[in-house]
PDB file of the backbone (N, CA, C, O) and the ligand in Angstrom, with CONECT records:
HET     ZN  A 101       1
ATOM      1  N   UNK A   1      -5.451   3.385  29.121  1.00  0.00           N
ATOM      2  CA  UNK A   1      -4.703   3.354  27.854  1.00  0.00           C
ATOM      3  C   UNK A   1      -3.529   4.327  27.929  1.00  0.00           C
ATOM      4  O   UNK A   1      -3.434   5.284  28.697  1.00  0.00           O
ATOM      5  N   UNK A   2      -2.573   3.891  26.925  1.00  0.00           N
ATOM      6  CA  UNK A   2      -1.522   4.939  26.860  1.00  0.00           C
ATOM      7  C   UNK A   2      -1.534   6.426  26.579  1.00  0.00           C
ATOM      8  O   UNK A   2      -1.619   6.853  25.428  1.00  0.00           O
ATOM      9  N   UNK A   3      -1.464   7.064  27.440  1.00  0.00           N
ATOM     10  CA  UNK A   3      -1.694   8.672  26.980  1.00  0.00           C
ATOM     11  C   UNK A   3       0.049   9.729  26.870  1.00  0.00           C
ATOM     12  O   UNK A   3       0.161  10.732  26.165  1.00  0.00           O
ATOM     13  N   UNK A   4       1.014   9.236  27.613  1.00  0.00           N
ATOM     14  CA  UNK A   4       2.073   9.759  27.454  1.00  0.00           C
ATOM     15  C   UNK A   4       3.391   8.577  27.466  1.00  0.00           C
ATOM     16  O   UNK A   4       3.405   7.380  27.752  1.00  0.00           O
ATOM     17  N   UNK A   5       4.327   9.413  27.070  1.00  0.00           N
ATOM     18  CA  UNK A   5       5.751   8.343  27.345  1.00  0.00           C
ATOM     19  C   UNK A   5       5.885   7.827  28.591  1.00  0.00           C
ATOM     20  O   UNK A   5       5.539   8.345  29.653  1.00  0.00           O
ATOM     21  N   UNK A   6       6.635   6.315  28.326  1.00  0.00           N
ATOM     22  CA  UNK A   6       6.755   6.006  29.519  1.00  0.00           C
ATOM     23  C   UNK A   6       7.739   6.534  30.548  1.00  0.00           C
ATOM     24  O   UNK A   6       7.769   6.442  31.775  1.00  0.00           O
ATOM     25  N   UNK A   7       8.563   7.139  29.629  1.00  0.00           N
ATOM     26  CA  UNK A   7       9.814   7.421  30.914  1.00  0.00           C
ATOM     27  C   UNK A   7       9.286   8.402  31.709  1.00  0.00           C
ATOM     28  O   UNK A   7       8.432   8.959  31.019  1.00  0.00           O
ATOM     29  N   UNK A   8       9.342   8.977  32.924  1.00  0.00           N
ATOM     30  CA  UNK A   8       9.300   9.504  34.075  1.00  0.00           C
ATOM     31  C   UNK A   8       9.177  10.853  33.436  1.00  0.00           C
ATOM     32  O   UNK A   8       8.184  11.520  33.144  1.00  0.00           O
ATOM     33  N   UNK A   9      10.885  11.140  33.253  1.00  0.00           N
ATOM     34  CA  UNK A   9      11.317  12.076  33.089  1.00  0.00           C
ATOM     35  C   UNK A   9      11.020  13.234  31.816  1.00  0.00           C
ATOM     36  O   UNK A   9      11.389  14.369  31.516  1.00  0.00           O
ATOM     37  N   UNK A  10      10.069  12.117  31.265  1.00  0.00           N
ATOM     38  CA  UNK A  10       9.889  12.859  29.941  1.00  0.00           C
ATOM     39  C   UNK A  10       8.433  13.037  29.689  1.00  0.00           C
ATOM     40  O   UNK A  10       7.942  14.157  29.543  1.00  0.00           O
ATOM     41  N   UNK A  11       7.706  11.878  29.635  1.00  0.00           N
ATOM     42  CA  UNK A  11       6.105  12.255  29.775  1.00  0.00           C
ATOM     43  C   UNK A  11       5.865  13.092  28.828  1.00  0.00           C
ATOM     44  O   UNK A  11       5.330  14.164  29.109  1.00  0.00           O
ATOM     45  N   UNK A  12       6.294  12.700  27.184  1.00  0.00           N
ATOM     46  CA  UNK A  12       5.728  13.467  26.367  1.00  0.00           C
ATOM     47  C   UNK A  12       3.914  13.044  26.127  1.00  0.00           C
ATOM     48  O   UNK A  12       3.643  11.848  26.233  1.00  0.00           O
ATOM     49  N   UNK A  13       2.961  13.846  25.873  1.00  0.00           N
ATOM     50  CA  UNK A  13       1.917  13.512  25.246  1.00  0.00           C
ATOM     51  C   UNK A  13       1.844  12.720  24.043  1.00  0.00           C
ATOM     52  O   UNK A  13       2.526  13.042  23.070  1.00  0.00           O
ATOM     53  N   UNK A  14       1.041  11.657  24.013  1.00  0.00           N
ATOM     54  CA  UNK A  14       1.012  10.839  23.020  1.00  0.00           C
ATOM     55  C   UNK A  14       0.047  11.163  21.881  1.00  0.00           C
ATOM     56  O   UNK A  14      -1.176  11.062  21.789  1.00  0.00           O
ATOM     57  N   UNK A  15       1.115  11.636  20.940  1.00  0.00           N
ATOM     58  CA  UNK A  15      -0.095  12.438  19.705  1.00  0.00           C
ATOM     59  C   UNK A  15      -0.476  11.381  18.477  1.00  0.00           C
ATOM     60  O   UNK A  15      -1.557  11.113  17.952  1.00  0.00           O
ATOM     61  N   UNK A  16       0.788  10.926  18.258  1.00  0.00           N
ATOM     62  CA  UNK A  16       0.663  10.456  16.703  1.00  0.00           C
ATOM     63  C   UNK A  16       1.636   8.875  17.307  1.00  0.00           C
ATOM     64  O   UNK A  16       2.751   8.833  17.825  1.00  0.00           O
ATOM     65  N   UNK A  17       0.623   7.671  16.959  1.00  0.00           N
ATOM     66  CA  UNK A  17       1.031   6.448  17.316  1.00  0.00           C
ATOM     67  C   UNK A  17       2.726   5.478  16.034  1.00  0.00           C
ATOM     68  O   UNK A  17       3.470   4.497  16.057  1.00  0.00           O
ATOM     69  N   UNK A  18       2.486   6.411  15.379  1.00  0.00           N
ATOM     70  CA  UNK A  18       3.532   5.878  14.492  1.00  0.00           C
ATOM     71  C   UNK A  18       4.554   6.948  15.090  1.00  0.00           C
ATOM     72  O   UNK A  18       5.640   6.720  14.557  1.00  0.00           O
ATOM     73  N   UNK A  19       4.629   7.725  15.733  1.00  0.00           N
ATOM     74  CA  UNK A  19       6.091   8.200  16.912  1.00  0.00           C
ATOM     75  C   UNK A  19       6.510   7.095  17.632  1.00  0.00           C
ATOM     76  O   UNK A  19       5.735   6.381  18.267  1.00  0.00           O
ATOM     77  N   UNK A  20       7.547   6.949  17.569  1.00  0.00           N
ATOM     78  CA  UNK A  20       7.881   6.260  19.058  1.00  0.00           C
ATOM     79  C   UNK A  20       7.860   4.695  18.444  1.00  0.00           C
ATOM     80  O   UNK A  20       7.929   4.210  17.315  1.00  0.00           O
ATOM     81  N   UNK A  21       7.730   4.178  19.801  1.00  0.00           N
ATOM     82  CA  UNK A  21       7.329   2.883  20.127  1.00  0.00           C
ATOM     83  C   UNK A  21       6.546   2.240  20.946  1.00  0.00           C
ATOM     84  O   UNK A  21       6.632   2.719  22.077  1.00  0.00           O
ATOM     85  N   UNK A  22       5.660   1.174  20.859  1.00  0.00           N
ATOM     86  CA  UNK A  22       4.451   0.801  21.620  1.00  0.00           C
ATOM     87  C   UNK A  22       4.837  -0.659  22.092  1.00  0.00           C
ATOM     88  O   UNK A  22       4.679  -1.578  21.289  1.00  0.00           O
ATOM     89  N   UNK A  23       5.342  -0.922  23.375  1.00  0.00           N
ATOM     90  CA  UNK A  23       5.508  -1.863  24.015  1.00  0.00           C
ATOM     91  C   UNK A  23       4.249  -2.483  24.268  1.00  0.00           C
ATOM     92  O   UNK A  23       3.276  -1.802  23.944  1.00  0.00           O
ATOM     93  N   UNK A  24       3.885  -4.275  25.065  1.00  0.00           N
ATOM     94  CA  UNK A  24       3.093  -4.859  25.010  1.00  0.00           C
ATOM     95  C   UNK A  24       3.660  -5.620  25.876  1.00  0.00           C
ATOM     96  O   UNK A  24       4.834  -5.938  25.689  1.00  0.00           O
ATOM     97  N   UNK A  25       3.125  -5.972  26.741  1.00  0.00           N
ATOM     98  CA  UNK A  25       3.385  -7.136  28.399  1.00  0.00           C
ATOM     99  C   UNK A  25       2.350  -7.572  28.625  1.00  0.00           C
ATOM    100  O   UNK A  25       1.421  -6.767  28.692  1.00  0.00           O
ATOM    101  N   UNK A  26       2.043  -9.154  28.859  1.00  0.00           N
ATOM    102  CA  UNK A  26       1.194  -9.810  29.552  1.00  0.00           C
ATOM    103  C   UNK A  26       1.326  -9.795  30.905  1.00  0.00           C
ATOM    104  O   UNK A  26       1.879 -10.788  31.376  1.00  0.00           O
ATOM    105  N   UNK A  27       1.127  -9.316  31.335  1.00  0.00           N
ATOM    106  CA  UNK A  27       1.212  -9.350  33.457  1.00  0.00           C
ATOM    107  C   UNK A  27      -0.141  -9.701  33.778  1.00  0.00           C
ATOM    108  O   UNK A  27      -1.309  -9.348  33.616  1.00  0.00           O
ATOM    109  N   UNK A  28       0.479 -10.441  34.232  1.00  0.00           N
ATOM    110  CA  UNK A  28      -0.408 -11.801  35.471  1.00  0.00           C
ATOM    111  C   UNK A  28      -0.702 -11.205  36.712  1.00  0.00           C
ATOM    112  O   UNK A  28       0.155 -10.564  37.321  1.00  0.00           O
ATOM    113  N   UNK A  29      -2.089 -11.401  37.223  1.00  0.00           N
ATOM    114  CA  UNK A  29      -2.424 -10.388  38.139  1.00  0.00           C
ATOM    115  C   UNK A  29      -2.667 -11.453  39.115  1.00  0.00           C
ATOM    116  O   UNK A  29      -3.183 -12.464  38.639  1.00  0.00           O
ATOM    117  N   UNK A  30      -2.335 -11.465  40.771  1.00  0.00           N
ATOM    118  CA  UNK A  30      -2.822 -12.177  41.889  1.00  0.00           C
ATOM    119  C   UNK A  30      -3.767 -11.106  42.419  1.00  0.00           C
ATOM    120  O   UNK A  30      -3.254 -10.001  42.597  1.00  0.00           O
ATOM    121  N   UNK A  31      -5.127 -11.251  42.715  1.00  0.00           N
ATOM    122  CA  UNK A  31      -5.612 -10.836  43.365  1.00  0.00           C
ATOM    123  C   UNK A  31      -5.301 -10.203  44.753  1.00  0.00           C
ATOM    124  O   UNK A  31      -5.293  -9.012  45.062  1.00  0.00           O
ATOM    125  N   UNK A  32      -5.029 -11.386  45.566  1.00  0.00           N
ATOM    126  CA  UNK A  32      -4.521 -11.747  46.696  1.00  0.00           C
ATOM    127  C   UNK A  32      -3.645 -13.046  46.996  1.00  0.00           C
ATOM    128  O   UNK A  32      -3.767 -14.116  46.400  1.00  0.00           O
ATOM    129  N   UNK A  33      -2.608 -12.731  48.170  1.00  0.00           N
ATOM    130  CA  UNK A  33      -2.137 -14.126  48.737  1.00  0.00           C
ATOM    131  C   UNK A  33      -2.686 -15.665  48.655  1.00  0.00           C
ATOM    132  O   UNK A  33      -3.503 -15.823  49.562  1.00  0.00           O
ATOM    133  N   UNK A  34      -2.567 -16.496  48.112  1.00  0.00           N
ATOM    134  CA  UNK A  34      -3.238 -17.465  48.179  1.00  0.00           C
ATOM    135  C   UNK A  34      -4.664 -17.881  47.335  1.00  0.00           C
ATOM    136  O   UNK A  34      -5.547 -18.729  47.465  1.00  0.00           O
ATOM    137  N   UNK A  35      -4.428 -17.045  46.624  1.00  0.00           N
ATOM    138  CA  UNK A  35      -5.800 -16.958  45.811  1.00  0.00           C
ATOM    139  C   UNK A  35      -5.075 -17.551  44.351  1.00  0.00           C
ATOM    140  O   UNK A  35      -4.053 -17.192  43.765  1.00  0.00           O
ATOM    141  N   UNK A  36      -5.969 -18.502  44.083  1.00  0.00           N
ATOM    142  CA  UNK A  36      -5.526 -18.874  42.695  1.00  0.00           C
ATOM    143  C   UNK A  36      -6.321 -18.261  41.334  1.00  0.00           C
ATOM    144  O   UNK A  36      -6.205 -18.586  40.153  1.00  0.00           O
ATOM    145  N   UNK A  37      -7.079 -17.360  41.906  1.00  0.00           N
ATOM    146  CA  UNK A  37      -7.718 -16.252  40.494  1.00  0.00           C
ATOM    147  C   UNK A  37      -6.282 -15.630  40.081  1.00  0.00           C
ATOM    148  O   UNK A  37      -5.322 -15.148  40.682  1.00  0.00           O
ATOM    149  N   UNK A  38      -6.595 -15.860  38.903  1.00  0.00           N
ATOM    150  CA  UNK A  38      -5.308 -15.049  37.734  1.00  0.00           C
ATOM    151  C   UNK A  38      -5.825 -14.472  36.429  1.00  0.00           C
ATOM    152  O   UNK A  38      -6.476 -15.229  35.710  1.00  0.00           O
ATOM    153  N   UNK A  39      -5.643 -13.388  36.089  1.00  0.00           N
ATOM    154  CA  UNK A  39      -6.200 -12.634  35.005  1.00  0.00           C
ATOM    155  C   UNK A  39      -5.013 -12.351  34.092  1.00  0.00           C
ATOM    156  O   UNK A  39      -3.977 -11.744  34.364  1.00  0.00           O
ATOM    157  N   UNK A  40      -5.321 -12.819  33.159  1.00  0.00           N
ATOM    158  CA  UNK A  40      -3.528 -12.060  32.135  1.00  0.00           C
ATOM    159  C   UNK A  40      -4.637 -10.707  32.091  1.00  0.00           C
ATOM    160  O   UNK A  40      -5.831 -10.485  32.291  1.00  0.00           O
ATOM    161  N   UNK A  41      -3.158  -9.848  31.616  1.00  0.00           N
ATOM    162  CA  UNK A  41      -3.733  -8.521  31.373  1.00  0.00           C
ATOM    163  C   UNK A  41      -2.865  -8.267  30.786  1.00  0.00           C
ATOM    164  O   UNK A  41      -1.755  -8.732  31.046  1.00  0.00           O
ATOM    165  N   UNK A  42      -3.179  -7.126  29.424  1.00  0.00           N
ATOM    166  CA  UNK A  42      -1.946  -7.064  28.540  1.00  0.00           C
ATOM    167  C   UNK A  42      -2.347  -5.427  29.113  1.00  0.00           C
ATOM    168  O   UNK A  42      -3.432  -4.897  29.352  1.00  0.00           O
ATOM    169  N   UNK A  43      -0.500  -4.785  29.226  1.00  0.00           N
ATOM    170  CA  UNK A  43      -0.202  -3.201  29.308  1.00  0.00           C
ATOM    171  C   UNK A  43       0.270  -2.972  28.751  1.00  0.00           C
ATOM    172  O   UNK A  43       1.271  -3.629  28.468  1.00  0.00           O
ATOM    173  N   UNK A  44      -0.084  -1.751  28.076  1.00  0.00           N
ATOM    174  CA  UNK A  44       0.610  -0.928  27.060  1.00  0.00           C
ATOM    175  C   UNK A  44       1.470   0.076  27.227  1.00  0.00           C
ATOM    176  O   UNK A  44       1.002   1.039  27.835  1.00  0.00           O
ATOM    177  N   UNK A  45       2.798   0.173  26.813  1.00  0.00           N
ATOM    178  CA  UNK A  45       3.598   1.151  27.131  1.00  0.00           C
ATOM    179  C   UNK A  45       3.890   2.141  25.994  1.00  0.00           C
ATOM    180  O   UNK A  45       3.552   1.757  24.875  1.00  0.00           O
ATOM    181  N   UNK A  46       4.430   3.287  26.088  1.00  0.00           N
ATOM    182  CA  UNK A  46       4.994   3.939  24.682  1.00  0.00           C
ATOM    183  C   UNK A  46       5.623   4.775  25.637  1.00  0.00           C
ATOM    184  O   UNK A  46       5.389   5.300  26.726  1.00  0.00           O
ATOM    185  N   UNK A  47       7.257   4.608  24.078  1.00  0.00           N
ATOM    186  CA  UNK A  47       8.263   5.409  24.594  1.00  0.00           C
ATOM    187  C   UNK A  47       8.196   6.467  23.034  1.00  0.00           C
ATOM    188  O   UNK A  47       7.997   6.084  21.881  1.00  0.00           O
ATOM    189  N   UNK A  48       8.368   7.452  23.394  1.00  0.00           N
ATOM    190  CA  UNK A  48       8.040   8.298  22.171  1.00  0.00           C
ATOM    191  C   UNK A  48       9.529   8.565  21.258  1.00  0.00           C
ATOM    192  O   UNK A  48      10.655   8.442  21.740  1.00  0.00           O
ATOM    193  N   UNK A  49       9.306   8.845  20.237  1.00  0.00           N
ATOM    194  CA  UNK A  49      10.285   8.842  19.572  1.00  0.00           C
ATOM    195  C   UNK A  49      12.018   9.494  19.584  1.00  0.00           C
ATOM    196  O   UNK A  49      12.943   9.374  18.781  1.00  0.00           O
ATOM    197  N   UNK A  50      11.884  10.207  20.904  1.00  0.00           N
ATOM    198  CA  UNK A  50      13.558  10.158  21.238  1.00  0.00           C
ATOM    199  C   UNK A  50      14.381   9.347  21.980  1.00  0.00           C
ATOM    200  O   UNK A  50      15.574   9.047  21.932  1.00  0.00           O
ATOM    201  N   UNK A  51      13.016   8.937  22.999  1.00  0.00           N
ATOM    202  CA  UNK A  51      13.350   8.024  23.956  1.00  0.00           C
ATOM    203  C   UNK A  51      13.322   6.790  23.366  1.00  0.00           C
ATOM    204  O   UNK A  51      13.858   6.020  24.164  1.00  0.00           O
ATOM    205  N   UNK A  52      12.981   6.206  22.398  1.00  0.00           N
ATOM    206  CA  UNK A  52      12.702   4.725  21.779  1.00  0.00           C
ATOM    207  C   UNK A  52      14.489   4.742  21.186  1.00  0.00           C
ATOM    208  O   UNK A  52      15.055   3.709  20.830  1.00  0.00           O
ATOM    209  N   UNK A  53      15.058   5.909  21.186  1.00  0.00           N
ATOM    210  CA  UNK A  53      16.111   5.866  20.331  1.00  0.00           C
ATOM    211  C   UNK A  53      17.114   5.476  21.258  1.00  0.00           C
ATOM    212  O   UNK A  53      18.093   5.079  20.625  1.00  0.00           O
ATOM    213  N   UNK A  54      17.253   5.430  22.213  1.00  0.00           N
ATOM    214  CA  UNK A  54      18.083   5.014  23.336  1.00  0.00           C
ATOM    215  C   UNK A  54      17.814   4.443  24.625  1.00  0.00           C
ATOM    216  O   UNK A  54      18.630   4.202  25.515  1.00  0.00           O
ATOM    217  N   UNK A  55      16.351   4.222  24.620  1.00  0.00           N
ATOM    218  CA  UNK A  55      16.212   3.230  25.268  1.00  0.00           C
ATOM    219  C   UNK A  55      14.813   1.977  24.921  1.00  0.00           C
ATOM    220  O   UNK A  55      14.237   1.827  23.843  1.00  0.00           O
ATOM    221  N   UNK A  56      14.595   1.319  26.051  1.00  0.00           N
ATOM    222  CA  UNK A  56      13.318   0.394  25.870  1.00  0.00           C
ATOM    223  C   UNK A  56      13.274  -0.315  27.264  1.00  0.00           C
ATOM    224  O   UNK A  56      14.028  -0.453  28.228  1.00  0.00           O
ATOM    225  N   UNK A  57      11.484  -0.858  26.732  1.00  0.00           N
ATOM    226  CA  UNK A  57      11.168  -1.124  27.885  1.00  0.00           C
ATOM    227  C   UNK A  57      11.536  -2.523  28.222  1.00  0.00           C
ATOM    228  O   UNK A  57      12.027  -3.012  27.205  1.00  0.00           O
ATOM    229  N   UNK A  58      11.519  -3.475  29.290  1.00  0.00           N
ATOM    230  CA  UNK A  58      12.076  -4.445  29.279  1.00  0.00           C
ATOM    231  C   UNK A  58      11.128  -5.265  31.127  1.00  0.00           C
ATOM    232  O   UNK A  58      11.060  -4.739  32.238  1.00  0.00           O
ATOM    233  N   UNK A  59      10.607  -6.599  30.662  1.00  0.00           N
ATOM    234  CA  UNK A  59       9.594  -7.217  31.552  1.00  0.00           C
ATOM    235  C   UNK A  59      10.499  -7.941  32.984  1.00  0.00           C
ATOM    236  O   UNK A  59      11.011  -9.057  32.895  1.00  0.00           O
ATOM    237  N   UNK A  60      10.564  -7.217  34.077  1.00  0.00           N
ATOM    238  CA  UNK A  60      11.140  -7.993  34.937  1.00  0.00           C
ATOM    239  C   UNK A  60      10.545  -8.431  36.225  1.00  0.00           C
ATOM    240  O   UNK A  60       9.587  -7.708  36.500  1.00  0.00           O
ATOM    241  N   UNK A  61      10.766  -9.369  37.133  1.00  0.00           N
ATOM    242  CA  UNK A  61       9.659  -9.965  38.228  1.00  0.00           C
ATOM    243  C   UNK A  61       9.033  -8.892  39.127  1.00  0.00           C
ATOM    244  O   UNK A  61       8.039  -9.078  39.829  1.00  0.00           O
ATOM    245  N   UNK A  62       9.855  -7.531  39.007  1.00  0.00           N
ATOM    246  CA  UNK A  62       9.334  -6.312  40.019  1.00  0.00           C
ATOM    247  C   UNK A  62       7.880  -5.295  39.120  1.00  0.00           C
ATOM    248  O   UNK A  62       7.083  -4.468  39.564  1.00  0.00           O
ATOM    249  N   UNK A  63       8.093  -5.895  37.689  1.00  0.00           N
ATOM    250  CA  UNK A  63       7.484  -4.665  36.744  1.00  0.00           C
ATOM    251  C   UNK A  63       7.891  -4.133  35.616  1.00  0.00           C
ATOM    252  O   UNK A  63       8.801  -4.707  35.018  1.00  0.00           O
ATOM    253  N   UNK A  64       7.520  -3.347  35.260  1.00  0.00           N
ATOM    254  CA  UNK A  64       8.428  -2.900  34.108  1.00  0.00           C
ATOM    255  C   UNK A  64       9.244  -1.740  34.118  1.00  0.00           C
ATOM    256  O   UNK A  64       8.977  -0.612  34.533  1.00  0.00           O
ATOM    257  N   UNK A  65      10.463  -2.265  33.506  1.00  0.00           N
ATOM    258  CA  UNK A  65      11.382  -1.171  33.593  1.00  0.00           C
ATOM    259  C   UNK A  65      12.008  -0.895  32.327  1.00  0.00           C
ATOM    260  O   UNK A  65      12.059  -1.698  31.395  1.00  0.00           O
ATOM    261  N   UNK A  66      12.618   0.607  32.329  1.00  0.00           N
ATOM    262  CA  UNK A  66      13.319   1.161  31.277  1.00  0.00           C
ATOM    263  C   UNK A  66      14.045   1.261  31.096  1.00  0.00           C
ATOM    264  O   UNK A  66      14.476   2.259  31.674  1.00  0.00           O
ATOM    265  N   UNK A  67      14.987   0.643  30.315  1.00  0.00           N
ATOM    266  CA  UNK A  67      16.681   0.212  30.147  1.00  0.00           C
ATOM    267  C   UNK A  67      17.251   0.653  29.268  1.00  0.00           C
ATOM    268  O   UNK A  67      16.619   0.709  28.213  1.00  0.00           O
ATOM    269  N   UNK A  68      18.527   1.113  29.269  1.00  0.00           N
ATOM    270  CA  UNK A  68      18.995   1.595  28.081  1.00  0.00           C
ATOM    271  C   UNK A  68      19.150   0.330  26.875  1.00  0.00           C
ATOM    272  O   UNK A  68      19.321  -0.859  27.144  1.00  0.00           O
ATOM    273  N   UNK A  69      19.040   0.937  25.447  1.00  0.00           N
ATOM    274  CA  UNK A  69      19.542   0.048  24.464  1.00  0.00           C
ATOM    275  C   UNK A  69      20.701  -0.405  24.546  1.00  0.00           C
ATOM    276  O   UNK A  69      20.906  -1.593  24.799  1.00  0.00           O
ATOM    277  N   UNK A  70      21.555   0.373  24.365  1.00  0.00           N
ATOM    278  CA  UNK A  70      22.612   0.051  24.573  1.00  0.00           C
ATOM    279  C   UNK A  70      23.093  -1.283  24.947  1.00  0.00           C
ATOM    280  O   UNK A  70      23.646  -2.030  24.140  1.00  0.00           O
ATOM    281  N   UNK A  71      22.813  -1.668  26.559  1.00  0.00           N
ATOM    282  CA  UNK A  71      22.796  -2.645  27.259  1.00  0.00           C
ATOM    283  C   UNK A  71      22.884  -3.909  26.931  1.00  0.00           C
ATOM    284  O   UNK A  71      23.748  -4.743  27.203  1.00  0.00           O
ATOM    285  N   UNK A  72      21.662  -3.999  26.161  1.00  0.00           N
ATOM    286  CA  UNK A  72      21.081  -5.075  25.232  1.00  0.00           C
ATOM    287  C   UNK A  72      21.911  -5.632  24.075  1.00  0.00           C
ATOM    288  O   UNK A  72      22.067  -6.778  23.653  1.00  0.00           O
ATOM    289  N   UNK A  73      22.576  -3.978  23.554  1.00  0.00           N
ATOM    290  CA  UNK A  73      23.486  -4.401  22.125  1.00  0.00           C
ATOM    291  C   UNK A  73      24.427  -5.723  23.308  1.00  0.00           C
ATOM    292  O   UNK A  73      24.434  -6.954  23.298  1.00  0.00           O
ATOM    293  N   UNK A  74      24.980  -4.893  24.026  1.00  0.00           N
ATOM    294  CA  UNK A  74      26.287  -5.186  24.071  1.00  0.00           C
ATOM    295  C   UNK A  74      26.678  -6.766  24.740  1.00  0.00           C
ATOM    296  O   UNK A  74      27.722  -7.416  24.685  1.00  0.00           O
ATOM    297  N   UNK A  75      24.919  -7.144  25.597  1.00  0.00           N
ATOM    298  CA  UNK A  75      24.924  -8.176  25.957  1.00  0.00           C
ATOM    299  C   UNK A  75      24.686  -9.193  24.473  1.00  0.00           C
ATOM    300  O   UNK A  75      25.045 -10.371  24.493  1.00  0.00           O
ATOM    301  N   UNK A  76      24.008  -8.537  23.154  1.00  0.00           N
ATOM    302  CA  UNK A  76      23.961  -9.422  21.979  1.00  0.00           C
ATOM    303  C   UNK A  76      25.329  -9.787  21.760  1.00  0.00           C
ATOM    304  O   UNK A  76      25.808 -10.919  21.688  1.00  0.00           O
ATOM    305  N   UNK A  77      25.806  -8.842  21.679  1.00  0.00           N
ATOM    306  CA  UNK A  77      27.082  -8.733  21.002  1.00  0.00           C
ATOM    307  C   UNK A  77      28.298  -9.925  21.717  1.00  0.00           C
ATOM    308  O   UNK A  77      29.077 -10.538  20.987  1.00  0.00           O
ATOM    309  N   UNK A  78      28.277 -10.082  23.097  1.00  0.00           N
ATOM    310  CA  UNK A  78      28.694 -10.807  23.751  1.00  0.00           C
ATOM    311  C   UNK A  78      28.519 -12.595  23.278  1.00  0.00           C
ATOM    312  O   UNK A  78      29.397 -13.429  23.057  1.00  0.00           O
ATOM    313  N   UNK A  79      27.102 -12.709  23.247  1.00  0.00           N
ATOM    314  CA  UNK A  79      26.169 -13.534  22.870  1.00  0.00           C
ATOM    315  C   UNK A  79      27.272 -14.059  21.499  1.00  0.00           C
ATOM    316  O   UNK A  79      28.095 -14.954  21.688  1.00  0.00           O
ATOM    317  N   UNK A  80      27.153 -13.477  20.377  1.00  0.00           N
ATOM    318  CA  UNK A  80      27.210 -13.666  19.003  1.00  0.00           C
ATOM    319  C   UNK A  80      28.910 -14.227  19.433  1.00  0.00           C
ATOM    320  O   UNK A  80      29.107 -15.407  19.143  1.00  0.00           O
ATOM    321  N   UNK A  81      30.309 -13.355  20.195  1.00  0.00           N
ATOM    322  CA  UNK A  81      31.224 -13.759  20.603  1.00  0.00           C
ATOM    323  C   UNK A  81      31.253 -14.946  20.960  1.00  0.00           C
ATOM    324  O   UNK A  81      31.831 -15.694  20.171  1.00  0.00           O
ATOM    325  N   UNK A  82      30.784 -15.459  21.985  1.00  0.00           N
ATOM    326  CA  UNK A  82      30.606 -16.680  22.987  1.00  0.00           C
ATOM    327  C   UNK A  82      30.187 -17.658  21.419  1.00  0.00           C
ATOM    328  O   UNK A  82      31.126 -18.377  21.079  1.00  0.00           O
ATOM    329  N   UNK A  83      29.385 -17.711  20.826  1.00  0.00           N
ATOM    330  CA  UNK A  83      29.076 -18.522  19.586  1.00  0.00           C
ATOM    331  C   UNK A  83      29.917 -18.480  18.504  1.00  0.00           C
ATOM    332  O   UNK A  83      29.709 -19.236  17.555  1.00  0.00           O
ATOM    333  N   UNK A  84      30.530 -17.965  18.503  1.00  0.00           N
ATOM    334  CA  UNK A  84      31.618 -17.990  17.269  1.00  0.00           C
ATOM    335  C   UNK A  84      32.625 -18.616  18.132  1.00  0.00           C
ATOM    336  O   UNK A  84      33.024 -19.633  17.565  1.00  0.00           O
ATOM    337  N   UNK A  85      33.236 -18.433  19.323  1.00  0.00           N
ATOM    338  CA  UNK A  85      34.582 -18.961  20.022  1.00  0.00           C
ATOM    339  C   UNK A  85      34.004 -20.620  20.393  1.00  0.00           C
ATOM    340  O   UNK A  85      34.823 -21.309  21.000  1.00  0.00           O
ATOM    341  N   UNK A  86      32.809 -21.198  20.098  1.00  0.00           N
ATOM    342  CA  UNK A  86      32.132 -22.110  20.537  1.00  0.00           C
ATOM    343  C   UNK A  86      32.315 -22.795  19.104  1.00  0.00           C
ATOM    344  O   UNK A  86      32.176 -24.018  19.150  1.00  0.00           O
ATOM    345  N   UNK A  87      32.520 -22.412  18.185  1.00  0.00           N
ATOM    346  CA  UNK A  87      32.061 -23.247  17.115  1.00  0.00           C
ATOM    347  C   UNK A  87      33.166 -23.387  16.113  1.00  0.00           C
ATOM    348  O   UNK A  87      32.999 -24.066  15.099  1.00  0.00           O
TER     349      UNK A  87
HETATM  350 ZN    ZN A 101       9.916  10.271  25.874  1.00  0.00          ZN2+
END
């Protein structure tokens, strides 16, 4: 279970669950090569409340990683552009 932040660098202790933020990923587990046993497994992440403020976690084919917000705005923001010049 979650006991500290996820970022590396910060690893605050996880005191009070309404801090922060509590990520949630289904990752699919292979046993082994060639093996068609598969287990979902849900992991829990938490980024504590300074780090939730500028960044998050985000599900990619290597694992999970921690990305800035930012990022995200700016690819929305792009998004919302492209749909308005579309319509
Ligand atoms: Zn933190």
């Amino acid at each position: 279970m979650v006991n500290s932040c996820a970022n590396p660098s910060c690893a605050k202790p996880l005191h009070y669950l309404r801090e922060g933020r509590i990520f949630v990923f289904d990752v699919t587990r292979t046993s082994a090569p060639g093996d068609a046993k598969r287990a979902h497994l849900l992991e829990h992440f938490w980024l504590c409340g300074i780090c939730s403020k500028t960044m998050q976690l985000e599900q990619t084919g290597d694992g999970i990683k921690i990305v800035p917000k930012s990022t995200l705005r700016v690819r929305h923001a792009v998004k919302l552009a492209d749909g308005a010049l579309a319509s």
